[in-house]
N, C-alpha and C positions, 0 to 999 in steps of 0.2 A: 519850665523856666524860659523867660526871655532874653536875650541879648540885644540890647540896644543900638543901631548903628545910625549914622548920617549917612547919606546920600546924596550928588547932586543927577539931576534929573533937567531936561530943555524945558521950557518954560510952554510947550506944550505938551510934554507929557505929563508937567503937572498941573495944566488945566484939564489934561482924559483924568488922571488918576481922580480930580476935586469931583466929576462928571457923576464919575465911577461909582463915587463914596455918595454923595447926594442920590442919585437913581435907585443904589442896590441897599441903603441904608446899611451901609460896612464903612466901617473906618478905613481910611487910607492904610494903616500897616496890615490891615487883611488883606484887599487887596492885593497888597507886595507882594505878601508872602503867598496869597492863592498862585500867583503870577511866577514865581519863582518853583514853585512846587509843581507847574506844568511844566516848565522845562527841562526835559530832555537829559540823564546823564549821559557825557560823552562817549563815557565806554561800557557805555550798552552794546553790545554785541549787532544786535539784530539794526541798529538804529545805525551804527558804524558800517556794516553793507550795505544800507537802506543808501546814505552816502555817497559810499565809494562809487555805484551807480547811478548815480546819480537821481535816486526815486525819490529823495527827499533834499530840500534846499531852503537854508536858513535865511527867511528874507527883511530885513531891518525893519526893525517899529515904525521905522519914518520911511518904508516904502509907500510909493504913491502908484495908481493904478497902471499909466505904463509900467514903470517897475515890477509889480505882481504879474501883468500878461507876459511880459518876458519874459518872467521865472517860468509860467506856465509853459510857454511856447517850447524853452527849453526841457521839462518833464516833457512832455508829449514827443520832442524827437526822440530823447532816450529810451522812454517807456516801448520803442519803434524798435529799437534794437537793443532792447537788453537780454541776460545772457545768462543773469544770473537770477530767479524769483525768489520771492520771499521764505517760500521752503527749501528752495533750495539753501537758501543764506543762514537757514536754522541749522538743516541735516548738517553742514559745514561746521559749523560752529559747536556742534553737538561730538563729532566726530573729533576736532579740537580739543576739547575738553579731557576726554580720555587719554 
């Protein structure tokens, strides 16, 4: 079953999504929904300490390439000094659980 919704969207994302639909021969509500389906629940555990140290950083659709180097630049000091690694951020979260 579908639920039908309206959305407004900038008048360039809906010239990618028109792009999108023409290239990949999918309908625009595919698309959404493929797009929606990769992102990320927030309380995902492992995704929530990914986070907090910042190893992962949410960068706007309408980032432009300074803006991505930046993000990167900024991953790369942390990644310098972080503290906490991705197993460790499980066995954590593991040990939580009980």
């Amino acid at each position: 079953m579908m639920i039908r919704k309206q959305i407004y969207i900038a008048p360039e994302q809906e010239a990618k999504l028109k792009r999108l639909a023409k290239t990949t021969g999918r309908t625009e509500a595919e698309i959404i929904r493929e797009a929606l389906d990769a992102l990320p629940e927030t309380s995902d555990p492992v995704l929530a300490a990914l986070l907090s140290q910042g190893l992962v950083e949410f960068v706007g659709s309408s980032a432009n390439p300074t803006q991505a180097q930046a993000a990167y630049q900024r991953y790369l000091k942390q990644v310098g000094r972080r503290t906490l690694g991705l197993s460790q951020a499980i066995l954590e979260e593991r040990q939580a659980q009980r």
